[in-house]
N, C-alpha and C positions, 0 to 999 in steps of 0.2 A: 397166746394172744396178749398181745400190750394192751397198755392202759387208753381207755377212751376211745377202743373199738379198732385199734391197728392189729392187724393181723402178723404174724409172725412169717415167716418164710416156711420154716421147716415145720410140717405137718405132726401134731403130736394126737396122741391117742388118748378116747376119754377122759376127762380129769372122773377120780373115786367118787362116789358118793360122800358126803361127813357121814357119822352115823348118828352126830346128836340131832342133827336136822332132819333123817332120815325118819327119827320116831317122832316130828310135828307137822305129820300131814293134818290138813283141815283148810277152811275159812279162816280170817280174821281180819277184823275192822280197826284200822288203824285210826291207836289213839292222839286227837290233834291237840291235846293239851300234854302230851312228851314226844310230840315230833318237832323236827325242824327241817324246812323246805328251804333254802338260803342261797343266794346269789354273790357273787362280787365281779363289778367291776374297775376300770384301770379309769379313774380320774386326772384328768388333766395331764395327762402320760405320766405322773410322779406319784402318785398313792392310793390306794383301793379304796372303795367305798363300798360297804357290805347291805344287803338287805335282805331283810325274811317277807314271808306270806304268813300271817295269825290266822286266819278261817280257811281249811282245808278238811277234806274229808274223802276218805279211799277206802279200797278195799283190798287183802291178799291171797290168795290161794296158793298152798304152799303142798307140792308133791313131792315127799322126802326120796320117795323109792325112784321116780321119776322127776329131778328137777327141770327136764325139760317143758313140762305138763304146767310149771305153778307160773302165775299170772299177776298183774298187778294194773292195780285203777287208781289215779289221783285227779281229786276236782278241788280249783285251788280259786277263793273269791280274789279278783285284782285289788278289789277295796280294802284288801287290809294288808296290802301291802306297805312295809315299814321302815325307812333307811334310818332311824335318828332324825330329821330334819324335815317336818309337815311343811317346808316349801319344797323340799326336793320331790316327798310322795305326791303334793299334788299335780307336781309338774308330770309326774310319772304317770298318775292316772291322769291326765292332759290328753286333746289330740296328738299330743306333740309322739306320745310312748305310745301309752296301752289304753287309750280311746275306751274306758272300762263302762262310760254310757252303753255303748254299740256291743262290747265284748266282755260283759262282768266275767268273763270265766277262762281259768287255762286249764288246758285238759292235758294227762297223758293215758293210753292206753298201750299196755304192752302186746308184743305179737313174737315175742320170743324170748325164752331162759335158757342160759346156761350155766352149770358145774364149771368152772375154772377148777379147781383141785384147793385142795384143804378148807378156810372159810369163804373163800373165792368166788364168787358168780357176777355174772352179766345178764341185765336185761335189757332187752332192745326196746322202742317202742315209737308209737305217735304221738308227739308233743302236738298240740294246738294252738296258739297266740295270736291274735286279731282273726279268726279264721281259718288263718294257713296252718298244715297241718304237715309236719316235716316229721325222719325219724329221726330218733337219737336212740344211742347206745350209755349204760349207765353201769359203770364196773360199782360194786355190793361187797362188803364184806359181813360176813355174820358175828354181831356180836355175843351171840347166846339166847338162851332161853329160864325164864325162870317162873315164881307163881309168886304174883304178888301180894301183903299183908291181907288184900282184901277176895282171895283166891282166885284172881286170875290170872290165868296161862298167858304168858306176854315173850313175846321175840323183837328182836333189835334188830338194825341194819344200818351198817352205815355207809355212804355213797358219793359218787362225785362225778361230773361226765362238763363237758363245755361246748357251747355254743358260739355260734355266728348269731346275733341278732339280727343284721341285716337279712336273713335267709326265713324269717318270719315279717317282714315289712318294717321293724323298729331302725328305723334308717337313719332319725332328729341327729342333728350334731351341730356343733359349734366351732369355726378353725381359732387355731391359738397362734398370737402373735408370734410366737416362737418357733411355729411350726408344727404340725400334730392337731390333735382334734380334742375334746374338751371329754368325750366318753368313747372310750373302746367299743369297737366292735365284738370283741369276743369276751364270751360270758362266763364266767367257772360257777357249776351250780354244787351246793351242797345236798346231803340228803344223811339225816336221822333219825332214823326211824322207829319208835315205838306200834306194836301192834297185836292186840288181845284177840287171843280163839274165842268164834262164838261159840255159845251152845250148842251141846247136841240136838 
């Protein structure tokens, strides 16, 4: 399978299990002070404009024997959403974006994991934004597991998948004398993940 959910022609056989991932089944609550949830988009057709969400909070269920089985939740506040420029975010939190009076919240819920082979996986899932609730697929790479100073059991992931914003109602645009429109349609989302096993 290609990246961002394209499927390949010729049908290939289970990707291996890792083995290091294999031995961290459990829970874990991802931590939102070493994650990053990130966006960019295509400015004025000539340069990217990047932006994160600071209050966010999820959860993961990770089946090493089974990675079909592990699952994943993000709830992500609009309000603190951040480009560099508090006239850009307020425009953002505007009617004009993400109407965050009517829809303080963007959700994703997944409905499917898959092993790609080596630190490889995909998860599918339902994105939420003003309402509408669309899926998207999100290719994952593992970056390890480790325990940190203050002993906790902590796993990484790092991630990337893109959107149509038009396809959640984010429709605002501006035409540019030159031709072109003032913010892209299409979104590229990042994803880095920090995330501690709970307790037994």
């Amino acid at each position: 399978m290609g990246l961002f959910g394209r499927k390949n022609d010729t049908a290939t056989a289970p990707a291996p299990v890792n083995p290091e991932l294999a031995a961290l089944t459990g829970d874990y609550t991802i931590d939102a002070s070493h994650t990053t949830i990130g966006f960019v988009a295509r400015h004025a057709m000539v340069t990217n404009v990047k932006g994160s969400f600071t209050d966010l909070s999820g959860a993961l269920h990770l089946d090493g024997a089974d990675p079909s089985r592990s699952t994943a939740s993000i709830d992500i506040k609009m309000e603190s959403i951040e480009t560099g420029s508090a006239d850009r975010d307020g425009h953002l939190k505007s009617s004009d974006f993400f109407k965050i009076d009517e829809f303080p919240e963007m959700t994703f819920r997944s409905t499917k994991a898959e092993a790609l082979g080596g630190d490889d996986y995909r998860i599918t899932g339902d994105l939420t934004i003003l309402g509408t609730t669309k899926q998207i697929s999100i290719d994952l790479e593992f970056n390890g597991a480790a325990t940190d100073p203050f002993g906790n059991e902590r796993v990484g992931f790092e991630g990337k998948s893109e959107i149509l914003r038009s396809e959640w109602g984010l429709t605002w645009n501006a035409a540019l004398e030159t031709g072109g429109v003032l913010v892209s349609d299409k979104i590229k989302l990042n994803f880095d993940i920090s995330a501690i096993k709970n307790a037994a």
